[in-house]
C-alpha positions in Angstrom: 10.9 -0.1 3.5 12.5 3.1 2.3 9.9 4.5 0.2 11.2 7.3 -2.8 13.4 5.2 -4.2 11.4 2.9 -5.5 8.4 4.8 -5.9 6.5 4.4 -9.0 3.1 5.8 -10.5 2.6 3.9 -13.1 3.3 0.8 -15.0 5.2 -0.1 -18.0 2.7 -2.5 -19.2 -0.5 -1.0 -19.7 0.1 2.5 -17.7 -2.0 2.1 -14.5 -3.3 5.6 -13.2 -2.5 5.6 -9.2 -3.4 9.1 -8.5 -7.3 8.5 -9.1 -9.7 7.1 -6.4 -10.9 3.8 -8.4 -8.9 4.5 -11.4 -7.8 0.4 -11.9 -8.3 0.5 -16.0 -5.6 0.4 -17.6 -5.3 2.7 -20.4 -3.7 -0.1 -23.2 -6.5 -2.6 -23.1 -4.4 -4.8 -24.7 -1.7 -5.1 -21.6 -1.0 -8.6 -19.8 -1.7 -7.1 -16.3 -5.1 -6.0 -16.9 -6.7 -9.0 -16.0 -4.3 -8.8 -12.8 -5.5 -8.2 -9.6 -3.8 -5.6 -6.9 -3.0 -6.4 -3.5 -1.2 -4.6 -0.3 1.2 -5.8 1.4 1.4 -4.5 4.6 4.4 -4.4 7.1 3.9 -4.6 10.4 6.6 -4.6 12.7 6.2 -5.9 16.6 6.9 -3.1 18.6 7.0 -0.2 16.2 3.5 0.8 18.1 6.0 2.2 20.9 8.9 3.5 18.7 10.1 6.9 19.9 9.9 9.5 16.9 12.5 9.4 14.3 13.2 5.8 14.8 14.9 4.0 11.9 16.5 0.6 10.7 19.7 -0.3 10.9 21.8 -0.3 7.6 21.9 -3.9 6.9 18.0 -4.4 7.1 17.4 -1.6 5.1 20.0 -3.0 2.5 18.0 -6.1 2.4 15.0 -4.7 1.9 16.5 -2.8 -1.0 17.3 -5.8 -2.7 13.7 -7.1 -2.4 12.3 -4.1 -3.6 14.4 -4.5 -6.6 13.3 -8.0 -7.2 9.9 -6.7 -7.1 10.5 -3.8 -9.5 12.0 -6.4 -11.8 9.2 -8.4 -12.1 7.3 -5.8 -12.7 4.7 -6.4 -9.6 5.8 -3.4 -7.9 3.3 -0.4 -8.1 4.4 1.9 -5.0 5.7 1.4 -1.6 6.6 3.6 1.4 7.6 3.2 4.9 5.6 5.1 7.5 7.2 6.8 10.8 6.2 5.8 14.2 2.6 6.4 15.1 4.2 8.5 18.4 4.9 11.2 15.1 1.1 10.5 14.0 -2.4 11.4 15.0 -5.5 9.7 14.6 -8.8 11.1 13.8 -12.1 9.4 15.5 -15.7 10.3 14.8 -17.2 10.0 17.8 -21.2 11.1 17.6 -20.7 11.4 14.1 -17.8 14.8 15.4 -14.1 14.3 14.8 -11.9 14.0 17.4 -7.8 14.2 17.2 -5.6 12.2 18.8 -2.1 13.0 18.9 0.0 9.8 18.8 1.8 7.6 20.2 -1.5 5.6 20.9 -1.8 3.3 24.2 -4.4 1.0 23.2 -2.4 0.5 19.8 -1.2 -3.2 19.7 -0.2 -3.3 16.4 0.4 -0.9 13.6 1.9 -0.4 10.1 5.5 0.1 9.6 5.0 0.4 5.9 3.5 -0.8 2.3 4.1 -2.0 -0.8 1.5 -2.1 -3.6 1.9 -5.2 -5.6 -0.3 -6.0 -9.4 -0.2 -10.0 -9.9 -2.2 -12.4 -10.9 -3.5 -13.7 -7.5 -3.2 -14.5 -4.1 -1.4 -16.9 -3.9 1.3 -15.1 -6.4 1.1 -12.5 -3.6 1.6 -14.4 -0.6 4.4 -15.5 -3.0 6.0 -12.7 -2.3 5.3 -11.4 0.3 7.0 -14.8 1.5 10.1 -13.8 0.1 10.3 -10.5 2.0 13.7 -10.5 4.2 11.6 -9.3 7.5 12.5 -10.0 10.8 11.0 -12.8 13.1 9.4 -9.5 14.7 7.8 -8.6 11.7 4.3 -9.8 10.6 3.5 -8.8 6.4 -0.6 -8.8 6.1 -1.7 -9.7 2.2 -4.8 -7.8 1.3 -6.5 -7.1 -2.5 -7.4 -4.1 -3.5 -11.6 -3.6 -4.0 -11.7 -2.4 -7.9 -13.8 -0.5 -9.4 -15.4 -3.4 -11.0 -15.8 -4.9 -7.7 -18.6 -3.0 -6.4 -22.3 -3.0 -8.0 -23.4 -0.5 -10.3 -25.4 1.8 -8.1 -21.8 2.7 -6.6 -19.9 2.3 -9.7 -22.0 5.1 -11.1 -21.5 7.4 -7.9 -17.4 6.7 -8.6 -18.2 7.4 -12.1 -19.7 10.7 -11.3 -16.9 11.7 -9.0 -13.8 10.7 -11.1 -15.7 12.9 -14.1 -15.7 15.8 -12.1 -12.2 15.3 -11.2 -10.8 14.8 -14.9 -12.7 18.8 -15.4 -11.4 20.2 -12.4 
């Protein structure tokens, strides 16, 4: 996936703020992607689950990928993306009796993990699957489509509680 160089935080239509938890609004309420929805799409690659650390693709996938990325900056779809190391570099963090307990990666009971992201704004599902169909992956390579919960998604008891946090943050 190749992450920084593509990496984007907001929008040229209608500015979308990334860096808050639940912050979907745009701030031009006249922008064509606010009625858009945003969806992850997320890489991931058969075997990866036992890559030794510091693994990388080869030169020619990641010039593929490159291109595709591109395409989806063009459009002006792409929010963020990033490629993730191997979980054998990662840890994982489990809560069992409500304590949490570290696990140093690789992880054996693993069968599948993430090789990497991209955040997509379009106008549906199907416009996602779109391209996520286009994607230059490997027959080893599985991309998952899922949308994002918005704000507006949840009911107002919760949407309040957001509400409250995000205010807090803007005073920090």
């Amino acid at each position: 996936m190749i992450s920084n160089a593509w990496r984007t935080s907001k929008k040229e239509e209608g500015r979308v703020d990334l860096a808050a938890p639940g912050s979907t609004h745009p701030r031009n309420p006249q922008s064509q992607r606010e009625q858009a929805m945003r969806f992850m799409m997320l890489m991931i690659p058969k075997g990866y689950e036992k890559a030794e650390p510091g693994t990388m693709p080869d030169a020619q996938a990641v010039a593929a990928m490159m291109k595709y990325n591109e395409s989806l900056q063009q459009a002006g779809v792409l929010l963020a993306l990033d490629g993730l190391h191997p979980p054998s570099m990662g840890a994982r963090v489990s809560f069992p009796g409500g304590k949490p307990r570290v696990t140093d990666g690789p992880f054996a009971e693993t069968k599948e993990v993430l090789g990497g992201y991209w955040m997509i704004q379009v106008k549906s599902k199907e416009e996602a699957i779109a391209w996520a169909s286009r994607c230059p992956a490997s027959e080893n390579e599985v991309i998952e489509v899922r949308q994002v919960q918005e704000f507006a998604d949840f009911p107002p008891d919760v949407q309040q509680e957001v509400g409250t946090f995000l205010e807090s943050q803007k005073r920090s």
